[in-house]
ZAMILO-170036 format. One record per atom (N, C-alpha, C): x, y, z; residue number from 1; atom name; residue in one letter. Coordinates in steps of 0.02 Angstrom, whole numbers, plus 50000, padded with zeros to 5 digits. Layout:
ZAMILO-170036
<rec east="X" north="Y" up="Z" seq="NUM" atom="CA" type="a"/>
...
//
This chain:
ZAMILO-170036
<rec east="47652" north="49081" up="52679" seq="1" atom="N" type="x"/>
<rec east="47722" north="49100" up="52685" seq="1" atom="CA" type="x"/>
<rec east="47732" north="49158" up="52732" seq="1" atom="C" type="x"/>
<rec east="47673" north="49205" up="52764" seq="2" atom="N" type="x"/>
<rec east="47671" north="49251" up="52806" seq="2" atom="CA" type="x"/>
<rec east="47722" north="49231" up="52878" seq="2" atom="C" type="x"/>
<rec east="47700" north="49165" up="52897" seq="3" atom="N" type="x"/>
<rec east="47732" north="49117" up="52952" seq="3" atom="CA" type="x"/>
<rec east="47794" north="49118" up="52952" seq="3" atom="C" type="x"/>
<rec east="47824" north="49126" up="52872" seq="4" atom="N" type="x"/>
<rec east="47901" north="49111" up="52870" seq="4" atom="CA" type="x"/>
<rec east="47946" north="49147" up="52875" seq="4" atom="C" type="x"/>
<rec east="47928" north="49223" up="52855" seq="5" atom="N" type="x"/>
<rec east="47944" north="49290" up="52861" seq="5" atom="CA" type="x"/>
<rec east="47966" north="49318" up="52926" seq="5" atom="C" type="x"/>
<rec east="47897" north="49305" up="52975" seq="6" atom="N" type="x"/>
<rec east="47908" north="49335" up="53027" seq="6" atom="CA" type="x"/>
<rec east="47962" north="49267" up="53083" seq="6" atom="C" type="x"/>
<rec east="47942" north="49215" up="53074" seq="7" atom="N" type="x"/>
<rec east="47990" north="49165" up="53114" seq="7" atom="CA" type="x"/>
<rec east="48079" north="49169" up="53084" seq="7" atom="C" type="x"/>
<rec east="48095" north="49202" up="53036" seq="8" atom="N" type="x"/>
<rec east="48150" north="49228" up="52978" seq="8" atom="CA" type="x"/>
<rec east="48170" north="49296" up="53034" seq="8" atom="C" type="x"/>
<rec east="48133" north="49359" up="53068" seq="9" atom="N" type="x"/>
<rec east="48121" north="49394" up="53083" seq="9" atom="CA" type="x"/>
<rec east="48145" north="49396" up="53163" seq="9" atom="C" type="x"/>
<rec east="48113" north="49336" up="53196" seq="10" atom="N" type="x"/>
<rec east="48120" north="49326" up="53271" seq="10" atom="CA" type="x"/>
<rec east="48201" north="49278" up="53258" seq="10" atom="C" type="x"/>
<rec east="48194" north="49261" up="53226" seq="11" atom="N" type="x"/>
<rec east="48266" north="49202" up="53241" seq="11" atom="CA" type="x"/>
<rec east="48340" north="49262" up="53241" seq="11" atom="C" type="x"/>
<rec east="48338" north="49307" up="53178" seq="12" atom="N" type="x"/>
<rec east="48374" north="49356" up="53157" seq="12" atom="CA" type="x"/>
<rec east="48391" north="49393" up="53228" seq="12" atom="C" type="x"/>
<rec east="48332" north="49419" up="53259" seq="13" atom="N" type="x"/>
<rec east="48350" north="49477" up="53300" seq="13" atom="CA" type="x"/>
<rec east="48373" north="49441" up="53386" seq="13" atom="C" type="x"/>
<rec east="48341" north="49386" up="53385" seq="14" atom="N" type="x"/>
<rec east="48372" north="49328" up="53439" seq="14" atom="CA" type="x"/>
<rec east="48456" north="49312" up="53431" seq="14" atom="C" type="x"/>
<rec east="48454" north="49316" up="53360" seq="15" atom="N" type="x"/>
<rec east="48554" north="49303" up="53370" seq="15" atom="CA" type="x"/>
<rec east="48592" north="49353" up="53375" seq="15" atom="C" type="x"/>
<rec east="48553" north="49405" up="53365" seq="16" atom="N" type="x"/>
<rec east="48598" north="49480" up="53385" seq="16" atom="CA" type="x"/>
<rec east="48626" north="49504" up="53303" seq="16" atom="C" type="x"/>
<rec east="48587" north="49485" up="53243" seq="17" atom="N" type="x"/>
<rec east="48595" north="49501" up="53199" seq="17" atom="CA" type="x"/>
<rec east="48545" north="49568" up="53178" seq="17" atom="C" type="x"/>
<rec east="48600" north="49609" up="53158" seq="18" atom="N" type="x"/>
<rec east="48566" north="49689" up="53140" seq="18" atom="CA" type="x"/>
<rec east="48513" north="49655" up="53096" seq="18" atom="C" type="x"/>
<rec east="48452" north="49709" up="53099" seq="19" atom="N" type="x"/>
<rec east="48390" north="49684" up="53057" seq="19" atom="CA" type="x"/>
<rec east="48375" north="49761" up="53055" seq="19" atom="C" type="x"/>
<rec east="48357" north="49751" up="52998" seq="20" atom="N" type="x"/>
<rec east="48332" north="49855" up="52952" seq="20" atom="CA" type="x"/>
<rec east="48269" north="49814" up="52932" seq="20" atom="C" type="x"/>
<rec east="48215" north="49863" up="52946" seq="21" atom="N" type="x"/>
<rec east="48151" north="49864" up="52915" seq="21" atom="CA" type="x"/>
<rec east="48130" north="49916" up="52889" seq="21" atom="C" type="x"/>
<rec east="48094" north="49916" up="52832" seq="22" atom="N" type="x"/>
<rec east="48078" north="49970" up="52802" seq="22" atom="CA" type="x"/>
<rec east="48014" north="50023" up="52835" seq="22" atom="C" type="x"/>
<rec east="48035" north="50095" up="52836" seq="23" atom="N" type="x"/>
<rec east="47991" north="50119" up="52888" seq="23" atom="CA" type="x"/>
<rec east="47954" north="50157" up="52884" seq="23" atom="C" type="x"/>
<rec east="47881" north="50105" up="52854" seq="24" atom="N" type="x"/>
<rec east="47825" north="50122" up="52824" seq="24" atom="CA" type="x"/>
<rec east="47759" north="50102" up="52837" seq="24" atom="C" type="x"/>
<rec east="47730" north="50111" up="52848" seq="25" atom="N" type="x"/>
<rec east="47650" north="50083" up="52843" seq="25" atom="CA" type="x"/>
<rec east="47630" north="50035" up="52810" seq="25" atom="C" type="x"/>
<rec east="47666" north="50039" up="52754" seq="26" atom="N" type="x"/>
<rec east="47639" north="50009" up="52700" seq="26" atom="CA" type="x"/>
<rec east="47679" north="49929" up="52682" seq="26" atom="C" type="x"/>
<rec east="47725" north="49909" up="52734" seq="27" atom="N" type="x"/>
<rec east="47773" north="49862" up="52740" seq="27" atom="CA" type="x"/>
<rec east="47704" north="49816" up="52786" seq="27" atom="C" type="x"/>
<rec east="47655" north="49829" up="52815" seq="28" atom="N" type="x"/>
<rec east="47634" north="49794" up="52871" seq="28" atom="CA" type="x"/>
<rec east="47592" north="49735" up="52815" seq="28" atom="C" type="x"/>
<rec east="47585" north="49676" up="52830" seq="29" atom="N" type="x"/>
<rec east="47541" north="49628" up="52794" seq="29" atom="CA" type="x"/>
<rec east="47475" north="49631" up="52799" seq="29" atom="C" type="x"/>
<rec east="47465" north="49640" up="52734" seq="30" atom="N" type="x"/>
<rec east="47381" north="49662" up="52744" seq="30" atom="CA" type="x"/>
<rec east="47321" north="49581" up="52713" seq="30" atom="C" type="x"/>
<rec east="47360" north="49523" up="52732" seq="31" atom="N" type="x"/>
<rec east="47312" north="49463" up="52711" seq="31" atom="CA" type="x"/>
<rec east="47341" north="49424" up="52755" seq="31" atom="C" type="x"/>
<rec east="47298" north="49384" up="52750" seq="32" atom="N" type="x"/>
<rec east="47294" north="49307" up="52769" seq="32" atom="CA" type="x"/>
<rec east="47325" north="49298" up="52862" seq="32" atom="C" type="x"/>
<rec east="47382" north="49350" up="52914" seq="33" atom="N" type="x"/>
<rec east="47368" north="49347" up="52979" seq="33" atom="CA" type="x"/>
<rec east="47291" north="49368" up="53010" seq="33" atom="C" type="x"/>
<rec east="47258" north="49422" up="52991" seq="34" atom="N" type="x"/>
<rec east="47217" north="49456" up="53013" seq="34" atom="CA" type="x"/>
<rec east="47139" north="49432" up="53018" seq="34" atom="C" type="x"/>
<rec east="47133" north="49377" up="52971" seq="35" atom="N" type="x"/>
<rec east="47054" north="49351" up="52955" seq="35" atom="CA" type="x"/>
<rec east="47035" north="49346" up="53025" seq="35" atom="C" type="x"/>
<rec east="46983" north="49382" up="53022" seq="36" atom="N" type="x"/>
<rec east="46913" north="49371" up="53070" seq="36" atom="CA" type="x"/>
<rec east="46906" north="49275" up="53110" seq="36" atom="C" type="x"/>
<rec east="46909" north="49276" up="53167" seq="37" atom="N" type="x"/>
<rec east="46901" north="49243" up="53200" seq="37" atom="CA" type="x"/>
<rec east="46968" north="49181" up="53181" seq="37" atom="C" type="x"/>
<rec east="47023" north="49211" up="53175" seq="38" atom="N" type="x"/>
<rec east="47095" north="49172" up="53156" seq="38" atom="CA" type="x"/>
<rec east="47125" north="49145" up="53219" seq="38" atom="C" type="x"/>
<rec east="47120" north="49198" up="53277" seq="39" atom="N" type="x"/>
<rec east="47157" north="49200" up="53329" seq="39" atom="CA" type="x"/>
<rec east="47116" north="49227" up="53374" seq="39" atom="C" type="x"/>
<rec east="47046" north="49183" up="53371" seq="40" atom="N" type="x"/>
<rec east="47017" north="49207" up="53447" seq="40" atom="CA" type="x"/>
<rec east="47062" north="49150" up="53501" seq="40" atom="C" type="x"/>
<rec east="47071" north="49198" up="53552" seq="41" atom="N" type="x"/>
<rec east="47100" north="49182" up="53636" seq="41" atom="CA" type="x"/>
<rec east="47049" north="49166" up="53682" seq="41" atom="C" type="x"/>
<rec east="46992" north="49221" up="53657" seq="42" atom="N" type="x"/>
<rec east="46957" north="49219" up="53741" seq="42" atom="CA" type="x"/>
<rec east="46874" north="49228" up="53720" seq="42" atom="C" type="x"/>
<rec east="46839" north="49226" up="53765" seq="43" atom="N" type="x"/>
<rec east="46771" north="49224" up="53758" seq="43" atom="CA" type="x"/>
<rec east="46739" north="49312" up="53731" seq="43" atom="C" type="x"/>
<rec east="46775" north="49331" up="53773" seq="44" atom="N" type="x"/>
<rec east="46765" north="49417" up="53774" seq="44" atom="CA" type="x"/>
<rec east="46776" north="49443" up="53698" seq="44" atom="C" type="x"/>
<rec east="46760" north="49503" up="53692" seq="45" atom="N" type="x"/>
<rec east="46751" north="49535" up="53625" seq="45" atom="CA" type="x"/>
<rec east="46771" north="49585" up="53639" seq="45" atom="C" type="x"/>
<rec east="46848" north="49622" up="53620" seq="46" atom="N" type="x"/>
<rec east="46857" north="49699" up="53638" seq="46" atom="CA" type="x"/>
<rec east="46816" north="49743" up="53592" seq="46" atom="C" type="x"/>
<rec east="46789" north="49776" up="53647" seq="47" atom="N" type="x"/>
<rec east="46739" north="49833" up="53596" seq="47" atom="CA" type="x"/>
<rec east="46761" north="49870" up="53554" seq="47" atom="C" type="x"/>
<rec east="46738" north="49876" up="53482" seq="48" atom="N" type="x"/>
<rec east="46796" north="49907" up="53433" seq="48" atom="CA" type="x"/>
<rec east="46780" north="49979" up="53476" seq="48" atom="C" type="x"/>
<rec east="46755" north="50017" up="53524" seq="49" atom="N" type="x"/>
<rec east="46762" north="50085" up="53543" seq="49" atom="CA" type="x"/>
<rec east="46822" north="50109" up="53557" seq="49" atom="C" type="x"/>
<rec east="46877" north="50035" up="53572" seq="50" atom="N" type="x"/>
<rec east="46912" north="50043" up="53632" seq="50" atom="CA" type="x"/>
<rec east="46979" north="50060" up="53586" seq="50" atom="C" type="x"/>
<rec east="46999" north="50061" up="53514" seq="51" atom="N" type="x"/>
<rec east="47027" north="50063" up="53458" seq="51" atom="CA" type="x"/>
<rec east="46989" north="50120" up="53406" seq="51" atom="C" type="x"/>
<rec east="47054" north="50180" up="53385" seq="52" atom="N" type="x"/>
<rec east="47020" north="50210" up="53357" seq="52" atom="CA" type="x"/>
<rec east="47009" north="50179" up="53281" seq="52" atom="C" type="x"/>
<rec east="47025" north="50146" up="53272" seq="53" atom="N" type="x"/>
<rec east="47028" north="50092" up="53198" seq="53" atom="CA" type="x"/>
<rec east="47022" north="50023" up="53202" seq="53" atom="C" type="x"/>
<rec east="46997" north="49997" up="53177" seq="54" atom="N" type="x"/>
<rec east="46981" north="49918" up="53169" seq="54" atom="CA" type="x"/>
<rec east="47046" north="49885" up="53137" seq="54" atom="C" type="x"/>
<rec east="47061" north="49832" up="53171" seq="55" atom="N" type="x"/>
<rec east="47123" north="49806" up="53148" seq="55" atom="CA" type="x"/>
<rec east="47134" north="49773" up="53070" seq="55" atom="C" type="x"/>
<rec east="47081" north="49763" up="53039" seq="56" atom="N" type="x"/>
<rec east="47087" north="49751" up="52973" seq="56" atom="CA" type="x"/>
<rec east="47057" north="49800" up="52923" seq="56" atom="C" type="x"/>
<rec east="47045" north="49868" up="52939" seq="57" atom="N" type="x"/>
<rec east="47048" north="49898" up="52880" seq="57" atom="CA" type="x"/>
<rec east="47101" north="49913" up="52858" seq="57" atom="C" type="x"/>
<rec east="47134" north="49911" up="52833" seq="58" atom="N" type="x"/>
<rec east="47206" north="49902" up="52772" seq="58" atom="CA" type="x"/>
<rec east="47192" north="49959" up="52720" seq="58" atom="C" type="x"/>
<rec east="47133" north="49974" up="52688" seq="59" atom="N" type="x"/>
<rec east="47130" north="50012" up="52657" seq="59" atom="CA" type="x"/>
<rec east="47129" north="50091" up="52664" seq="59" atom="C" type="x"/>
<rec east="47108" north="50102" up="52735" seq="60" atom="N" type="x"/>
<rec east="47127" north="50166" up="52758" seq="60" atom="CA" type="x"/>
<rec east="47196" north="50170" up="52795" seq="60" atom="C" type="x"/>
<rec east="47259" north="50220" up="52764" seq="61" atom="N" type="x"/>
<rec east="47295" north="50220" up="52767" seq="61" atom="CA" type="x"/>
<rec east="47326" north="50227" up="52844" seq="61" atom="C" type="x"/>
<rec east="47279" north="50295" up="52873" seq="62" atom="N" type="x"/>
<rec east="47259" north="50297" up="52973" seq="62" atom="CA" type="x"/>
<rec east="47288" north="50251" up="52994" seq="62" atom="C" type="x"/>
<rec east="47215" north="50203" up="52979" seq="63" atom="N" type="x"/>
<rec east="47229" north="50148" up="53012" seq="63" atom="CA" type="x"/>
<rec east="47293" north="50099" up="52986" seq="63" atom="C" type="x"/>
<rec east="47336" north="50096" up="52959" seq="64" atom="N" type="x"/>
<rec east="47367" north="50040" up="52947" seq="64" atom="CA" type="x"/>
<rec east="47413" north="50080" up="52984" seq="64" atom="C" type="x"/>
<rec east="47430" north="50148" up="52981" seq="65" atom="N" type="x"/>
<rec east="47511" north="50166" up="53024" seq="65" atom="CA" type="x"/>
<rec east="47489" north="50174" up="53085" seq="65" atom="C" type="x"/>
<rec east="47419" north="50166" up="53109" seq="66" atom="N" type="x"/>
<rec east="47406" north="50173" up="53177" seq="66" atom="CA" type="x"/>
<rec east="47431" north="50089" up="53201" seq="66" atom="C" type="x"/>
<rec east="47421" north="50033" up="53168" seq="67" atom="N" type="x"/>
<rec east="47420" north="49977" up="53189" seq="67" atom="CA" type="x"/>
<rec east="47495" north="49959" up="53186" seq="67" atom="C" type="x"/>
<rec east="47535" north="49986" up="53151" seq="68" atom="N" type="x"/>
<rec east="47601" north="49965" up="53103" seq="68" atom="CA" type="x"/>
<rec east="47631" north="50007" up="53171" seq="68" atom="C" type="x"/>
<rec east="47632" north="50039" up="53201" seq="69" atom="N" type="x"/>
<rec east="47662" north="50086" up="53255" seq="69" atom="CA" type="x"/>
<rec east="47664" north="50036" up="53325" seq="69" atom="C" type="x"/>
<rec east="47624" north="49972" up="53307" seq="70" atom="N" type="x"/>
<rec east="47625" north="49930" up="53363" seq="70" atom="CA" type="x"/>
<rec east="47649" north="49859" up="53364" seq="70" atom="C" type="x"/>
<rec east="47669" north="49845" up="53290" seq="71" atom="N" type="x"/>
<rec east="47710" north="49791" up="53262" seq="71" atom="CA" type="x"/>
<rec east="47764" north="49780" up="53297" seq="71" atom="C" type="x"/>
<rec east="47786" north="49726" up="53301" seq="72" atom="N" type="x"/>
<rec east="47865" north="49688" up="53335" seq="72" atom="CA" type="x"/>
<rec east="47900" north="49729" up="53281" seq="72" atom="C" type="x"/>
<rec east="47913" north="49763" up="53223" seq="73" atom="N" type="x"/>
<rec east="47944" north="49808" up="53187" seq="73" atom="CA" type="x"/>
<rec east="47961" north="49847" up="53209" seq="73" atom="C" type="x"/>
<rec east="47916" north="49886" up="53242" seq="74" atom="N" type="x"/>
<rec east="47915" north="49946" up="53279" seq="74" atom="CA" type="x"/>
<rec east="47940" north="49936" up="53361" seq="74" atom="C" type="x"/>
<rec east="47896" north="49909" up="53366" seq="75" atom="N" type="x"/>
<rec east="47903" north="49882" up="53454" seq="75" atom="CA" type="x"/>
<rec east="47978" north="49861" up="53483" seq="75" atom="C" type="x"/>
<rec east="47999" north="49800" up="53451" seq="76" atom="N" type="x"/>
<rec east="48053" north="49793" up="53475" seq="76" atom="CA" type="x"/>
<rec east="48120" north="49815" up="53481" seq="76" atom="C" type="x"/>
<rec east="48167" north="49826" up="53533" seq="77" atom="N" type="x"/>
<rec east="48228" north="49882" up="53539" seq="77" atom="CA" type="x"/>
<rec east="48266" north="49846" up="53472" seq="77" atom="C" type="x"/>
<rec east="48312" north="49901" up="53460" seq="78" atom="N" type="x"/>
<rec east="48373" north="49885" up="53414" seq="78" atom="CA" type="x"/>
<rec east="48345" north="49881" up="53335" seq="78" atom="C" type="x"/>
<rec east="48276" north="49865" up="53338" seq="79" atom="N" type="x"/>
<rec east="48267" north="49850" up="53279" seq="79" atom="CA" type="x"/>
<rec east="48270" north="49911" up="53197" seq="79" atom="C" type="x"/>
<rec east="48316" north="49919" up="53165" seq="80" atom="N" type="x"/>
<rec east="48317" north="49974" up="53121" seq="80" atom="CA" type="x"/>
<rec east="48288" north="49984" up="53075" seq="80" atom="C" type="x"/>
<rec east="48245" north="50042" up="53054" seq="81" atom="N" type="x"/>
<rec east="48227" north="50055" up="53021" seq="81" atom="CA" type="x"/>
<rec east="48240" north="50097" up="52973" seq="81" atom="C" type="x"/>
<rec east="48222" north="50100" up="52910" seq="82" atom="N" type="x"/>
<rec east="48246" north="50143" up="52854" seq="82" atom="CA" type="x"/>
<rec east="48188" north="50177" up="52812" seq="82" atom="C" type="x"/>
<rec east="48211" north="50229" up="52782" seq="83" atom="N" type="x"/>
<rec east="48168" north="50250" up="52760" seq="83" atom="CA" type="x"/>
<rec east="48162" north="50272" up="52680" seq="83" atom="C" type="x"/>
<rec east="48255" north="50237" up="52663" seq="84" atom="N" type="x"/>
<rec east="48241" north="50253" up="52582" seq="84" atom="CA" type="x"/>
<rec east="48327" north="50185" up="52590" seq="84" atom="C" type="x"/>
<rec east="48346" north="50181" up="52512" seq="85" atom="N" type="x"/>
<rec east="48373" north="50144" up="52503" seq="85" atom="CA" type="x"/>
<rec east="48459" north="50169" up="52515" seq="85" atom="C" type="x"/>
<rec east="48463" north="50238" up="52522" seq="86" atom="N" type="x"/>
<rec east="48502" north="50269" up="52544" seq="86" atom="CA" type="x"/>
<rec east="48514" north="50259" up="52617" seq="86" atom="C" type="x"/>
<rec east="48474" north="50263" up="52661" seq="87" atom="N" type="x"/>
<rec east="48472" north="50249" up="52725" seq="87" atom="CA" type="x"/>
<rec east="48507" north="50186" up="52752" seq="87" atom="C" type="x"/>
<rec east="48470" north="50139" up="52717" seq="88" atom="N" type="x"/>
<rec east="48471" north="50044" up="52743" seq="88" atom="CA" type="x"/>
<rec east="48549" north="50071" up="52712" seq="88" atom="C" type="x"/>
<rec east="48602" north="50068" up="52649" seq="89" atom="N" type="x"/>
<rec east="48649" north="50072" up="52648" seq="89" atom="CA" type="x"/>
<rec east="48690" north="50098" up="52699" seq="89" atom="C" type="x"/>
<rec east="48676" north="50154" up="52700" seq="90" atom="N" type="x"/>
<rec east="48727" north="50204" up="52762" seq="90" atom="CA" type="x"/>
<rec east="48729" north="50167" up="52818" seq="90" atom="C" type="x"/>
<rec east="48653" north="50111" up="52839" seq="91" atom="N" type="x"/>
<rec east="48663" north="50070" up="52895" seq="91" atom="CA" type="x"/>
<rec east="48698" north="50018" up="52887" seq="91" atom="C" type="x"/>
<rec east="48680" north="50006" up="52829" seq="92" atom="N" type="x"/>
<rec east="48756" north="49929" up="52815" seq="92" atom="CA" type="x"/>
<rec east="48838" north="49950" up="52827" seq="92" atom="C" type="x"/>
<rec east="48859" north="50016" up="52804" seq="93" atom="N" type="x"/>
<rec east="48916" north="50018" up="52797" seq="93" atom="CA" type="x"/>
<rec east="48927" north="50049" up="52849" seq="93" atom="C" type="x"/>
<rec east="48891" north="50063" up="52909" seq="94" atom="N" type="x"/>
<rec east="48935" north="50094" up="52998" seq="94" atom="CA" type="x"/>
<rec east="48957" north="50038" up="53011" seq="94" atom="C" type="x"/>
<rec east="48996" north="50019" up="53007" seq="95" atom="N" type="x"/>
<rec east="49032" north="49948" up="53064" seq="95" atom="CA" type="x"/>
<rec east="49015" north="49929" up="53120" seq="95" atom="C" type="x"/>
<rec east="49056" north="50003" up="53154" seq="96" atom="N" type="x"/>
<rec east="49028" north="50001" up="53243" seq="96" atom="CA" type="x"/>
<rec east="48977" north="50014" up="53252" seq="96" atom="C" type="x"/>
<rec east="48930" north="50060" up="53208" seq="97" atom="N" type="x"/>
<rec east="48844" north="50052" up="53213" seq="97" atom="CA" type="x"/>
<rec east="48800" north="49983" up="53219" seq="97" atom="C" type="x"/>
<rec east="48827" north="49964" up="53188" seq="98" atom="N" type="x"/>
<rec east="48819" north="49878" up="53169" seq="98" atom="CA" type="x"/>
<rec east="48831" north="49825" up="53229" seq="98" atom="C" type="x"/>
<rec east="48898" north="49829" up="53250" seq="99" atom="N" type="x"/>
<rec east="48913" north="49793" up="53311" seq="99" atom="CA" type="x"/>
<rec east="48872" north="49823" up="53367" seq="99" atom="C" type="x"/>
<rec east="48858" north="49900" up="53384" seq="100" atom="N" type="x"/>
<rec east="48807" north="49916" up="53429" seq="100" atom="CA" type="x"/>
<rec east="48754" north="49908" up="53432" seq="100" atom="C" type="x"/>
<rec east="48728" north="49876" up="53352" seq="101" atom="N" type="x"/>
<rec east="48659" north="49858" up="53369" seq="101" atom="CA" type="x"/>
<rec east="48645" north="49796" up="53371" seq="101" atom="C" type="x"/>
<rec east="48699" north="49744" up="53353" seq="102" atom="N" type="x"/>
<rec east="48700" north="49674" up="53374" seq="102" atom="CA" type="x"/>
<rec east="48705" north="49667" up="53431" seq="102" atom="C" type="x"/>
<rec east="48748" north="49706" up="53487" seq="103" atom="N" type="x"/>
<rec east="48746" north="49701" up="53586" seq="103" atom="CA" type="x"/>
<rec east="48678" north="49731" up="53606" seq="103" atom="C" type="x"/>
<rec east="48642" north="49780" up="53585" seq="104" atom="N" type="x"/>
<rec east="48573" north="49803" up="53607" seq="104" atom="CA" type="x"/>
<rec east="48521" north="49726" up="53589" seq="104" atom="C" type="x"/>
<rec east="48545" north="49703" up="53531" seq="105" atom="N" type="x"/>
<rec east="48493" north="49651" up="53500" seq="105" atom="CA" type="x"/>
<rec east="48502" north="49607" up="53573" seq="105" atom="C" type="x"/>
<rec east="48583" north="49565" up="53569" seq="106" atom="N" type="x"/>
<rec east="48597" north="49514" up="53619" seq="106" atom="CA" type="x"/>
<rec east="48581" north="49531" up="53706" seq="106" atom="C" type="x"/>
<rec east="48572" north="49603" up="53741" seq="107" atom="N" type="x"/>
<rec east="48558" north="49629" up="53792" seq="107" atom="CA" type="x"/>
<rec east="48485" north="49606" up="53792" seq="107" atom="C" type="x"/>
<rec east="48447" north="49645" up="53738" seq="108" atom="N" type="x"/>
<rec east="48361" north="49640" up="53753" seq="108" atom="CA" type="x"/>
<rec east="48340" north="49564" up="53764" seq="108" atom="C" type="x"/>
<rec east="48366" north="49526" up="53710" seq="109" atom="N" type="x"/>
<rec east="48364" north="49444" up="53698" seq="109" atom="CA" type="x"/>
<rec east="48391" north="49427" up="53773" seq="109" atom="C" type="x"/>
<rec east="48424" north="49437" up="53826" seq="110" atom="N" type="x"/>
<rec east="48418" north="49403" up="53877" seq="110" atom="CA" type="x"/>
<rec east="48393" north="49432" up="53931" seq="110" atom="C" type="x"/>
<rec east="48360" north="49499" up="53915" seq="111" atom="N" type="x"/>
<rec east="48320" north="49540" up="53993" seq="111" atom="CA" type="x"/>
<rec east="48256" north="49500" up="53978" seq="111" atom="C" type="x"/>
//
């Protein structure tokens, strides 16, 4: 169901619909994308030197906000984040906050 979340995720921010994520470390999925040899691309092996953390330790906390700092969560413009339940509210109820971040969504979606 990991698949369904994030394709839930890309469709949302493609229509220019405000999207709040919670803005934490601990929001990042720690099973079933990440298994070892899931998504080899290429012949090559990046040397874990080249990363100060290995992409699946999950259990050190470092590493998960070092990796979570590079998520389409994070990464992509417009996308909002919150940091308590107070927050995500105050973002629901700006209006024009809201419509400004649906035109940043619909701008990025066609550069």
């Amino acid at each position: 169901y990991d698949w369904l979340q994030t394709f839930a995720f890309y469709d949302l921010i493609n229509m220019g619909v405000p999207t709040f994520v919670p803005d934490t470390a601990w929001y990042t999925i720690n099973g079933g994308t990440n298994s070892p040899g899931s998504w080899e691309a290429t012949l090559w092996k990046v040397p874990e030197s080249m990363y100060p953390y290995h992409f699946s330790d999950w259990d050190d906390y470092e590493s998960r906000a070092f990796w979570w700092m590079m998520t389409d969560f994070r990464a992509l413009p417009a996308v909002r984040l919150f940091g308590s339940i107070v927050d995500l509210f105050n973002g629901l109820l700006d209006e024009g906050k809201l419509w400004e971040t649906s035109a940043e969504l619909r701008v990025a979606h066609l550069s």
